[in-house]
LORONU-678112 format. One line per 5 residues: number of its first residue (from 0); their letters; for each residue z, x, y of C-alpha. Coordinates in nm, 3 decimals. Layout:
# LORONU-678112
NUM	a	Z X Y; ... .
# end
This chain:
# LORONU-678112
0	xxxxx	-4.613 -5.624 -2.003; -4.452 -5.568 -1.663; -4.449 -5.945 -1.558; -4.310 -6.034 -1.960; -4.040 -6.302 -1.916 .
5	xxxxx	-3.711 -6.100 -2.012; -3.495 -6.276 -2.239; -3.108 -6.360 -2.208; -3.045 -6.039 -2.434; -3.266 -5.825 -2.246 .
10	xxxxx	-3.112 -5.949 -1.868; -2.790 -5.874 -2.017; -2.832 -5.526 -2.171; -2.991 -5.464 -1.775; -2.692 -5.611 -1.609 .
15	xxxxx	-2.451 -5.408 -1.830; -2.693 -5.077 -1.727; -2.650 -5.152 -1.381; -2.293 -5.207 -1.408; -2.195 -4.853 -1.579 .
20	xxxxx	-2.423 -4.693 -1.373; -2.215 -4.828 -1.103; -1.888 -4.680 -1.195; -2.037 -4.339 -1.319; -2.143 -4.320 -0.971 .
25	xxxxx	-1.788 -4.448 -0.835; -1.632 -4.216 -1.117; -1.514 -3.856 -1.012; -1.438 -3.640 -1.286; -1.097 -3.445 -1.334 .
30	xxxxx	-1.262 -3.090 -1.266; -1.391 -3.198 -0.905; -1.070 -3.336 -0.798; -0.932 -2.975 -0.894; -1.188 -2.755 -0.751 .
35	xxxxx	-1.123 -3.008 -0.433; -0.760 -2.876 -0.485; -0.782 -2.513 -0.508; -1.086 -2.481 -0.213; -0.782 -2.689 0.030 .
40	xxxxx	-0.539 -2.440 -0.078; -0.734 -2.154 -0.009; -0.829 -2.297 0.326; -0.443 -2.395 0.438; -0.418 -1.980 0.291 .
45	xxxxx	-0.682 -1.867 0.565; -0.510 -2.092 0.836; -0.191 -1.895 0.818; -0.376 -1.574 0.811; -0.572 -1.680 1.139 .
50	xxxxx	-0.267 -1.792 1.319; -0.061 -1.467 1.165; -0.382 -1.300 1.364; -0.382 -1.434 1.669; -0.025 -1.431 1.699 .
55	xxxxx	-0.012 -1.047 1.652; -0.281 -1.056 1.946; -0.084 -1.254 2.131; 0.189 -1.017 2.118; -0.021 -0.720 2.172 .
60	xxxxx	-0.098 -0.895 2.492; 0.284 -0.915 2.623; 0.291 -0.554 2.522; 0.052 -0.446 2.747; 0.124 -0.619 3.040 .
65	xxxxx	0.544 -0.500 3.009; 0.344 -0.145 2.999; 0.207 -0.208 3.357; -0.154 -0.316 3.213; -0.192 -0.574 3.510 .
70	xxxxx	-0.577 -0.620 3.428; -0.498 -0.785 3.113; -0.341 -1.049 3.246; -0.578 -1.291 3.371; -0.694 -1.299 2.987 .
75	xxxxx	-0.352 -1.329 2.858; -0.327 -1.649 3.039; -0.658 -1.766 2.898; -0.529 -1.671 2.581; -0.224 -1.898 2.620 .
80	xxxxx	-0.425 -2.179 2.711; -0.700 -2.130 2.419; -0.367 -2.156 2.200; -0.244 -2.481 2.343; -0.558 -2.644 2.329 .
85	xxxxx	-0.571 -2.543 1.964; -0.234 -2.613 1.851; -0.274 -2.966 1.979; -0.606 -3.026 1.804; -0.478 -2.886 1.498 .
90	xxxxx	-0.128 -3.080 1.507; -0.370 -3.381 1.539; -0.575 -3.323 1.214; -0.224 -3.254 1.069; -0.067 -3.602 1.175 .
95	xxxxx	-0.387 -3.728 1.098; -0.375 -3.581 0.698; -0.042 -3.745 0.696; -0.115 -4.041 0.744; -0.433 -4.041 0.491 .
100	xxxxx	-0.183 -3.914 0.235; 0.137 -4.184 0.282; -0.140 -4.466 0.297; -0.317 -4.389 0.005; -0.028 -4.296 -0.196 .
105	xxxxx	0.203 -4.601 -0.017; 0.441 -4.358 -0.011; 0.675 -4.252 0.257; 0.714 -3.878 0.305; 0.371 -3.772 0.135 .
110	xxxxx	0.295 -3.588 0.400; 0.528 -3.323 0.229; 0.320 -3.292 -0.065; 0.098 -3.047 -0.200; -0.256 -3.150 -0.290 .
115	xxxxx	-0.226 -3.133 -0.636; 0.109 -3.336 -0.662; -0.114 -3.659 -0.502; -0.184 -3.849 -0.808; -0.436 -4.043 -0.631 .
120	xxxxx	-0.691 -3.794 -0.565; -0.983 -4.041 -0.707; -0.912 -4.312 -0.454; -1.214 -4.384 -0.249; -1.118 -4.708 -0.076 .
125	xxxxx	-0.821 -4.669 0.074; -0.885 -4.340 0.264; -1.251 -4.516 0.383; -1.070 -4.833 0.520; -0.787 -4.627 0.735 .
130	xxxxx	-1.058 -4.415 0.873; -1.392 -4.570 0.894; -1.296 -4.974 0.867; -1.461 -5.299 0.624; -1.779 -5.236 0.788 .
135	xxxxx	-1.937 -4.894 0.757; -2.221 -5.016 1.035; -1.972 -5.028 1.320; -1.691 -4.777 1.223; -1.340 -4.873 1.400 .
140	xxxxx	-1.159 -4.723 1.653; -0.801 -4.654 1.763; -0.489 -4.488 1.610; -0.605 -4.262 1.293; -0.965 -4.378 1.273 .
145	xxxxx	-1.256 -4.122 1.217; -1.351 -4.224 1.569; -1.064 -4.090 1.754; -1.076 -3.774 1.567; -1.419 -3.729 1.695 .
150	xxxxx	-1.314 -3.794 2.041; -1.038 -3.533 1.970; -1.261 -3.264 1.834; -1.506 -3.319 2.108; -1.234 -3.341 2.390 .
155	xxxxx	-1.098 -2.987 2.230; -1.450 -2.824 2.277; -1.530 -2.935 2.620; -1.227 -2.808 2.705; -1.259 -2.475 2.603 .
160	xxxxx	-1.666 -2.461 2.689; -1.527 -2.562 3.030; -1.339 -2.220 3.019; -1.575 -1.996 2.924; -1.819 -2.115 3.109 .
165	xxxxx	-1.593 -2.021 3.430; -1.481 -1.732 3.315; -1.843 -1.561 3.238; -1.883 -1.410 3.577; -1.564 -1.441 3.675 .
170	xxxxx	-1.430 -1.122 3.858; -1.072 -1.026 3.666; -1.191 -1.236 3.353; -1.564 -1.201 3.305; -1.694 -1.214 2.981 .
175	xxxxx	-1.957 -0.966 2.817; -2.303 -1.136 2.794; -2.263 -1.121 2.430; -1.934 -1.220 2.341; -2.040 -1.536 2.537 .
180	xxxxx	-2.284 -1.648 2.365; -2.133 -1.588 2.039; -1.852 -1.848 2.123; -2.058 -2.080 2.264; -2.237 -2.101 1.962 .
185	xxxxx	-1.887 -2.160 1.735; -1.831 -2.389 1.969; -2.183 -2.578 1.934; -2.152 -2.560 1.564; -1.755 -2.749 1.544 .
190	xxxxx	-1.864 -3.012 1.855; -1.945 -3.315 1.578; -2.280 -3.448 1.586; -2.479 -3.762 1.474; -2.798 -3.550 1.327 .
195	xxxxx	-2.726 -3.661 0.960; -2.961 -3.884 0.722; -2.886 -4.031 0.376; -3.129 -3.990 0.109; -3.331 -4.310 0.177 .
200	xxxxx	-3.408 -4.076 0.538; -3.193 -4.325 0.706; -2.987 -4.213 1.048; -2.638 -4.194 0.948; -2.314 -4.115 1.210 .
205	xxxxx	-2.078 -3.855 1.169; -1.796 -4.030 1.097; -2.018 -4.171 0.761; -2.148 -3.841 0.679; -1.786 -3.722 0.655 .
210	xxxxx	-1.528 -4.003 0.515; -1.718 -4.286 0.376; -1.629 -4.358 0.064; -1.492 -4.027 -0.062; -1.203 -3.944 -0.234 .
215	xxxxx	-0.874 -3.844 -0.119; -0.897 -3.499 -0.227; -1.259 -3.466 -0.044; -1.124 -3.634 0.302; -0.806 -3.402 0.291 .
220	xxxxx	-1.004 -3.060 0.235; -1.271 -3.220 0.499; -0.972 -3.211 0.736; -0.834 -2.890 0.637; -1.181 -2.756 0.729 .
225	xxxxx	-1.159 -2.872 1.045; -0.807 -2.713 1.130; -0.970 -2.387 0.983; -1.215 -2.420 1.235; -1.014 -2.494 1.515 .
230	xxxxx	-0.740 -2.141 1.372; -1.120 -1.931 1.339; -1.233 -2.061 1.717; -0.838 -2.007 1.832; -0.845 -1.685 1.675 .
235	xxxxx	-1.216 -1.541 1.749; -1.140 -1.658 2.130; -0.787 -1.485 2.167; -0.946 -1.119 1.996; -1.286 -1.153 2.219 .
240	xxxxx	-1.058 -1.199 2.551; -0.787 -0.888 2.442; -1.124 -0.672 2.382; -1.274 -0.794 2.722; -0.921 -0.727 2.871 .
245	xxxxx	-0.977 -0.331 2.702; -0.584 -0.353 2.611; -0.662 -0.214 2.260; -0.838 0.113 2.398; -0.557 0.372 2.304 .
250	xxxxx	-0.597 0.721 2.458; -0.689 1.018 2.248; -0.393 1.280 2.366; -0.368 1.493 2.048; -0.647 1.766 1.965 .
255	xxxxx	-0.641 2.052 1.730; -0.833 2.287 1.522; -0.852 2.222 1.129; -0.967 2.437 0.856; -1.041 2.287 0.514 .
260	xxxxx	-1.147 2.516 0.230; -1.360 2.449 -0.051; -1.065 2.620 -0.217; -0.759 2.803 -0.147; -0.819 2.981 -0.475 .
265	xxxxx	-1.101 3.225 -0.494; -1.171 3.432 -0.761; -1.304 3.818 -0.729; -1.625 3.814 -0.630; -1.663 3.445 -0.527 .
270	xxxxx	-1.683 3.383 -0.119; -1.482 3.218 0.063; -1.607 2.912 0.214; -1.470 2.636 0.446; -1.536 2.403 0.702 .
275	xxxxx	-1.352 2.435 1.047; -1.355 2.146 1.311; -1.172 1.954 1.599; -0.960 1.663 1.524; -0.852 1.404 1.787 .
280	xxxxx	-0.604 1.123 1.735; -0.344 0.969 1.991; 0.029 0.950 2.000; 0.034 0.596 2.050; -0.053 0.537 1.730 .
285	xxxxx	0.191 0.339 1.546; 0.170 0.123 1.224; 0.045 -0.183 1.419; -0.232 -0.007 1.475; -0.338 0.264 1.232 .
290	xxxxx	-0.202 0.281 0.892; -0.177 0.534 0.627; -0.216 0.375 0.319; -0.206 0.596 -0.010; -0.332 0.426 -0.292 .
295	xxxxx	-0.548 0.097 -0.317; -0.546 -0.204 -0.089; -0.723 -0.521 -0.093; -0.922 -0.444 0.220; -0.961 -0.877 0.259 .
300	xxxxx	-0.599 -0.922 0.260; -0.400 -0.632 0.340; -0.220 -0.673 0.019; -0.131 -0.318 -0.113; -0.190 -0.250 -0.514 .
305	xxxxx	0.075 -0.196 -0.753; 0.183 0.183 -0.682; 0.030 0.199 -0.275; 0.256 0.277 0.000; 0.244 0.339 0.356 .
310	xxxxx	0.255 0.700 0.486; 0.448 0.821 0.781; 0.276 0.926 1.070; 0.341 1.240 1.279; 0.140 1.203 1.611 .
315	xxxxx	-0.148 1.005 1.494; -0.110 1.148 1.169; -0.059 1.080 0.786; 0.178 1.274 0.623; 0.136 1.277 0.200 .
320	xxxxx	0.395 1.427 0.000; 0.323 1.383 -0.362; 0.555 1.550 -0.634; 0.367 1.679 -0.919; 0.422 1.787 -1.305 .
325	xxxxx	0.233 1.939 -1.582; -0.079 2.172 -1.537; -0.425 1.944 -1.478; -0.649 1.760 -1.255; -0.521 1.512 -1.016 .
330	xxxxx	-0.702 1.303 -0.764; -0.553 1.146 -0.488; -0.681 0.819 -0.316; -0.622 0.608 0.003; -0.736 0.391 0.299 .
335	xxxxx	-0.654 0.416 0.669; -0.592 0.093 0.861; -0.727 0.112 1.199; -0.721 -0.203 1.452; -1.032 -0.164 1.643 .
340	xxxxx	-1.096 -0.318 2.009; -1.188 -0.611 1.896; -0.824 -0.650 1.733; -0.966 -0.696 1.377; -0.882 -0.436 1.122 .
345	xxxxx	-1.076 -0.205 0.966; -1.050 -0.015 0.604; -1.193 0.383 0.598; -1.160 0.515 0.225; -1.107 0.868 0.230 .
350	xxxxx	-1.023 1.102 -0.167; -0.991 1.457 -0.278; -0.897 1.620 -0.541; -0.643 1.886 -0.629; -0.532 2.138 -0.974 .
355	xxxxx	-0.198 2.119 -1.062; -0.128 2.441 -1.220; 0.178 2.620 -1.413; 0.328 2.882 -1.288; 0.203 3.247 -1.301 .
360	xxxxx	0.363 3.361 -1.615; 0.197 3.347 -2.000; 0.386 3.372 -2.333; 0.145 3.359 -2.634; 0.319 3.389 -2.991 .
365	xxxxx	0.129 3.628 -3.167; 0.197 3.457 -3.504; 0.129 3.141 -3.450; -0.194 3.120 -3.297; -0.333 2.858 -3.586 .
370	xxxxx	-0.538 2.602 -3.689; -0.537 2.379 -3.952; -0.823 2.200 -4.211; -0.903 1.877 -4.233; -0.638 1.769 -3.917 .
375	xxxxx	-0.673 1.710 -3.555; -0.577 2.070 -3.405; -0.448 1.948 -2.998; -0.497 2.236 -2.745; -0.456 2.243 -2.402 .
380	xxxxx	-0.722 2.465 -2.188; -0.639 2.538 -1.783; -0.747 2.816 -1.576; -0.566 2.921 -1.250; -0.781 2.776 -0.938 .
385	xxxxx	-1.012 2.582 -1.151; -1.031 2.220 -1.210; -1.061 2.115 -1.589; -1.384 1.929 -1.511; -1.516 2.234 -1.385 .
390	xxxxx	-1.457 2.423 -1.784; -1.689 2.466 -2.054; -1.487 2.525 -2.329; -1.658 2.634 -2.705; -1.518 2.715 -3.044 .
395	xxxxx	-1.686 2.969 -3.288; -1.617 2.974 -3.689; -1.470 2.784 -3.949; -1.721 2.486 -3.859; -1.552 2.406 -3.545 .
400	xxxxx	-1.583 2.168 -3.347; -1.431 2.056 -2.993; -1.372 1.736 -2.872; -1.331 1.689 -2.460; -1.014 1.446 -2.454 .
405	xxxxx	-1.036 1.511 -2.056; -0.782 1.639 -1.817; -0.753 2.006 -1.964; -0.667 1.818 -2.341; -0.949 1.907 -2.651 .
410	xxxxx	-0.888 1.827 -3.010; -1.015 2.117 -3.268; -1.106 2.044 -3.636; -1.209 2.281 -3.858; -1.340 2.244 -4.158 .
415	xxxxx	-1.254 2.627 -4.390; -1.049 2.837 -4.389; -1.071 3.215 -4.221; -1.100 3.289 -3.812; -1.242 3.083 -3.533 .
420	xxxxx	-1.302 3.149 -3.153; -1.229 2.950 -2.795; -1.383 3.121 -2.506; -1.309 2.962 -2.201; -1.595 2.961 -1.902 .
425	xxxxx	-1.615 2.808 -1.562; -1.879 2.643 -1.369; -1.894 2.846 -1.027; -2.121 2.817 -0.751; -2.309 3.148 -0.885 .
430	xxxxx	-2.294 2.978 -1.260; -2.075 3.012 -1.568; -1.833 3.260 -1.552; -1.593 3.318 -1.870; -1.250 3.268 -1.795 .
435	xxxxx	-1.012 3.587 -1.956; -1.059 3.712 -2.332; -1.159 3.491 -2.614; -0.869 3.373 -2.806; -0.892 3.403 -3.191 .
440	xxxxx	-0.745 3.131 -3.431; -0.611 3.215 -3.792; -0.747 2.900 -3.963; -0.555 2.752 -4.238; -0.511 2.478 -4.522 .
445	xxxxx	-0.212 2.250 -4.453; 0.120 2.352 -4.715; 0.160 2.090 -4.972; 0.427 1.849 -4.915; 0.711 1.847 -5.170 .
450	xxxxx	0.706 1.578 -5.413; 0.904 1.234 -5.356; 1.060 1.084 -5.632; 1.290 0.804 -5.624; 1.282 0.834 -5.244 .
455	xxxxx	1.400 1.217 -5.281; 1.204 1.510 -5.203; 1.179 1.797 -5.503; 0.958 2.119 -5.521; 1.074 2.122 -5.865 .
460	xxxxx	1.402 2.046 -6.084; 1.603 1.670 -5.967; 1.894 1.499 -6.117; 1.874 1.149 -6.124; 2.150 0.850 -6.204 .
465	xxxxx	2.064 0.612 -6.512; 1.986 0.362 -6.246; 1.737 0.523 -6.022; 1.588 0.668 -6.311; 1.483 0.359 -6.486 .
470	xxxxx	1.428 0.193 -6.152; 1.122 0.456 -6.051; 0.784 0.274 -6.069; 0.598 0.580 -5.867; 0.582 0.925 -5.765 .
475	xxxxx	0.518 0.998 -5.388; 0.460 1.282 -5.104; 0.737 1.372 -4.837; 0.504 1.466 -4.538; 0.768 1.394 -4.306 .
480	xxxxx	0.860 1.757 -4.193; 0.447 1.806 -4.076; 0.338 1.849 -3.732; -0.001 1.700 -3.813; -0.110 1.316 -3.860 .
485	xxxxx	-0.287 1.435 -4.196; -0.322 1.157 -4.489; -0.178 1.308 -4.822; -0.138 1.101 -5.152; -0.060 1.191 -5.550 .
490	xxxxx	-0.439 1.116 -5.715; -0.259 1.145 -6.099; -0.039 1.269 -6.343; 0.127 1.254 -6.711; 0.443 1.208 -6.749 .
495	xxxxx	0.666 1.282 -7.064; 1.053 1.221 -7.227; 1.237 1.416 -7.420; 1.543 1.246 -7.574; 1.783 1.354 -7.883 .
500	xxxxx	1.496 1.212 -8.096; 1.226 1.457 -7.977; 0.943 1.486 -7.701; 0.745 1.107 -7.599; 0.374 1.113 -7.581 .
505	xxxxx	0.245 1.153 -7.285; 0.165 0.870 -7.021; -0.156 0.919 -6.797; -0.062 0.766 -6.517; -0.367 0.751 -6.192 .
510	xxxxx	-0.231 0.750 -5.830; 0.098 0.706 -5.747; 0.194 0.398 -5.942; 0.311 0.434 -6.329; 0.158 0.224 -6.596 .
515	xxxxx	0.341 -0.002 -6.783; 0.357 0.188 -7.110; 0.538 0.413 -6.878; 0.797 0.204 -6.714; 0.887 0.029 -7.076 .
520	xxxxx	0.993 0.419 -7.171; 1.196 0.452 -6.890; 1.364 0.142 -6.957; 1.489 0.298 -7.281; 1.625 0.623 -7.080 .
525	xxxxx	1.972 0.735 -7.205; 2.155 0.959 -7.022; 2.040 1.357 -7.092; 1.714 1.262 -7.145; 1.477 1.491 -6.922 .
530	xxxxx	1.123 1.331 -6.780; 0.887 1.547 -6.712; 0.558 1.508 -6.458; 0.265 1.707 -6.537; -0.097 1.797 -6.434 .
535	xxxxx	-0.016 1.648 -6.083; -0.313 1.649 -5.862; -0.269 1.514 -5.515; -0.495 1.499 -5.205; -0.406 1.696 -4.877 .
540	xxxxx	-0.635 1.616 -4.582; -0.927 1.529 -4.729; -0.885 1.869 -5.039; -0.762 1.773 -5.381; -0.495 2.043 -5.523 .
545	xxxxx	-0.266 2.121 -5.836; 0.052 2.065 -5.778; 0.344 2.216 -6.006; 0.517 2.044 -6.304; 0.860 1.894 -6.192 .
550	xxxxx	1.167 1.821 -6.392; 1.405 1.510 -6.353; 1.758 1.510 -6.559; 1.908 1.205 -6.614; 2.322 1.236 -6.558 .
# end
């Protein structure tokens, strides 16, 4: 079967195979040219925090030396030539990602653009044929070739293995053992290298591995890569020679004695506990270097959350002043910022917690200490010196129950009428301890609501115009004057006329709405006829109730 003669149907169907396989290979799809996008943005992002970096460093530098630091200088000048040699290579790559960009896009001044403005992110040949040539075998040279930027990147880390290498034991600049290594190894990894092979196992170059046949929005990120590597080696160079320099090493000048309690609060017959200890900070302290920070930070960034702010510091020390209001719990939450000797910043989280309590002085009315059925019954519990998660609070009769809304805040619900209970106890280091007397509750069913007809209340007798009275098509409950969130609603009633010609049968009417026999008798209202509702029943929190007879006149 393998050696069948294919016919001219079958050669074509293979021909067309080969040929679509062809461009899916050659296609890129829309959601690879955009994650090529956003990873080149984020890079160009981590270049200008680098060189943000190094030029704080840089200026940390001057600082010293204008303080009479004359040992730092030697690395200062190293520093300013690590940052020459970098800014060169990197304005390279960026003349270089120019000049890919106005090629490919034949247009002048693309160089300008963002990334994701380039409408031809997908084009593979043109980037290939500025930077590698026709002929992948023997890639060109000269002016904006893949060559040349090999040469540069390699020319860029002789250089600066040349000046490591002489500063190592250098007396004035020497170099810890292990900082050493550590850049000769960055240094190793960014020198470009031919130890690539494609999938058939075949030796391919560097300049292949990187720019043949890719698409503008690969080669552009490729090169942003680069100049992030050059900003990390610029950066990680200019910190490890400041550190070797010892410029960042701030004296500790301020010392004294702290006391922190477990609580400044203590209760008869609870001890007193706290820990004492010796602080140490320095005066030079200032926010380039340490940092108060209360609130939340992105500790990657530096980028301080909604809310944060920086606190002032008094000799190497925060200062938090936070106003307060209400009776509760608060917690209170922060970072310091410290710039270690390595110039890099570090986060340390510290918390605590504090009780925000009312003032001294209680006023209780004595006659209205109550609870309602069939409602949500809000209370607020606090105890001087005591945090709220540190209270067991229970309720005792009338089928209560208590519901922990945190922060001092329970709901109550009862479910009969009579008295109920809250004691109020505290979780201590020797156990529970109640907090004052019990309070007693007088538990009660909610008032009924007066009756709503034609959108006005009544607890009895109404006058009504012609118009509204004829109008009505329901009966209703005014709950508006309750303190409570408690469903009420008329279940039924009758409802009668009496006109000059005598009293109307009566019209069952259930819930609120009235029935059409009903509404075609109040259509034939006259003025002085009298309606009357009867046997009303209505529903108050969850209990059905009689509610008086009520009288309308109609003027």
């Amino acid at each position: 079967m393998s050696h069948a003669k294919e016919t001219p149907r079958q050669k074509m169907i293979g021909m067309m195979y080969l040929v679509l396989t062809c461009l899916l290979a050659l296609n890129v799809s829309k959601e690879v040219l955009e994650g090529f996008v956003t990873i080149n943005e984020s890079i160009e992002n981590t270049n200008k925090n680098f060189a943000t970096n190094t030029k704080l460093m840089m200026e940390a530098l001057e600082e010293a030396i204008k303080n009479g630091r004359n040992e730092v200088k030697p690395y200062y000048e190293k520093s300013k030539e690590t940052v020459k040699l970098s800014e060169d290579a990197f304005n390279y790559v960026a003349d270089l990602k120019k000049e890919v960009k106005q090629y490919t896009e034949d247009v002048k001044g693309a160089d300008t653009m963002r990334l994701s403005a380039i409408e031809k992110l997908d084009d593979f040949d043109k980037p290939t044929f500025l930077l590698i040539g026709s002929d992948e075998t023997k890639p060109k040279t000269g002016k904006y070739s893949a060559k040349e930027l090999r040469q540069t990147m390699q020319n860029y880390s002789d250089a600066l293995n040349k000046m490591i290498d002489n500063m190592k034991d250098k007396p004035g600049s020497m170099l810890p053992e292990k900082d050493y290594l550590v850049m000769k190894d960055k240094l190793k990894l960014f020198t470009p290298h031919d130890n690539f092979k494609d999938k058939e196992g075949k030796p391919v170059s560097w300049e292949f591995k990187n720019f043949y046949n890719m698409p503008l929005a690969a080669v552009i990120t490729n090169l942003s890569k680069i100049q992030s590597d050059i900003k990390s080696i610029e950066a990680g160079m200019v910190n490890t020679f400041a550190a070797a320099s010892g410029k960042l090493t701030l004296p500790m000048n301020e010392y004294s004695a702290r006391i922190v309690p477990v609580s400044q609060y203590v209760q008869s017959g609870t001890p007193f506990t706290a820990d004492v200890f010796l602080t140490a900070s320095s005066s030079h302290f200032d926010e380039n270097s340490m940092q108060f920070i209360l609130g939340d930070v992105d500790t990657a960034t530096g980028k301080l959350a909604d809310g944060a702010q920086i606190l002032p510091i008094d000799k190497g020390t925060g200062k938090i002043n936070i106003p307060t209001s209400g009776a509760g719990h608060r917690d209170v939450k922060g970072w310091i910022k410290l710039r270690n000797g390595n110039g890099i910043y570090e986060y340390f989280k510290y918390e605590n917690e504090f009780v925000v309590a009312n003032a001294a002085v209680a006023v209780s009315p004595d006659k209205m200490n109550v609870m309602y059925v069939g409602v949500d019954n809000p209370i607020t519990v606090s105890a001087a010196g005591i945090a709220p998660t540190d209270l067991v609070v229970n309720i005792k009769g009338c089928g209560g129950n208590l519901a922990n809304n945190g922060n001092g805040k329970y709901t109550a619900k009862v479910s009969s009428t009579g008295t109920c209970v809250v004691t109020v106890m505290a979780n201590t280091p020797t156990g529970l301890k109640q907090q004052g007397s019990p309070q007693v509750f007088r538990v009660k069913s909610l008032p009924s609501p007066p009756l709503k007809i034609a959108g006005k209340p009544t607890l009895g007798n109404l006058e009504l115009s012609l118009a509204l009275a004829k109008n009505m098509n329901s009966i209703g409950l005014d709950a508006s004057g309750f303190d409570f969130n408690a469903p009420c609603k008329v279940k039924e009633f009758t409802m009668n006329i009496v006109s000059a010609a005598g009293l109307s049968q009566d019209y069952k009417c259930v819930g609120n709405q009235l029935t059409p026999q009903a509404l075609a008798a109040l259509s034939r209202l006259k003025p002085g006829n009298k309606i009357y509702f009867e046997n009303i029943k209505i529903q108050v929190a969850g209990e059905t109730r009689d509610f008086p007879p009520a009288k309308v006149v109609v003027k």
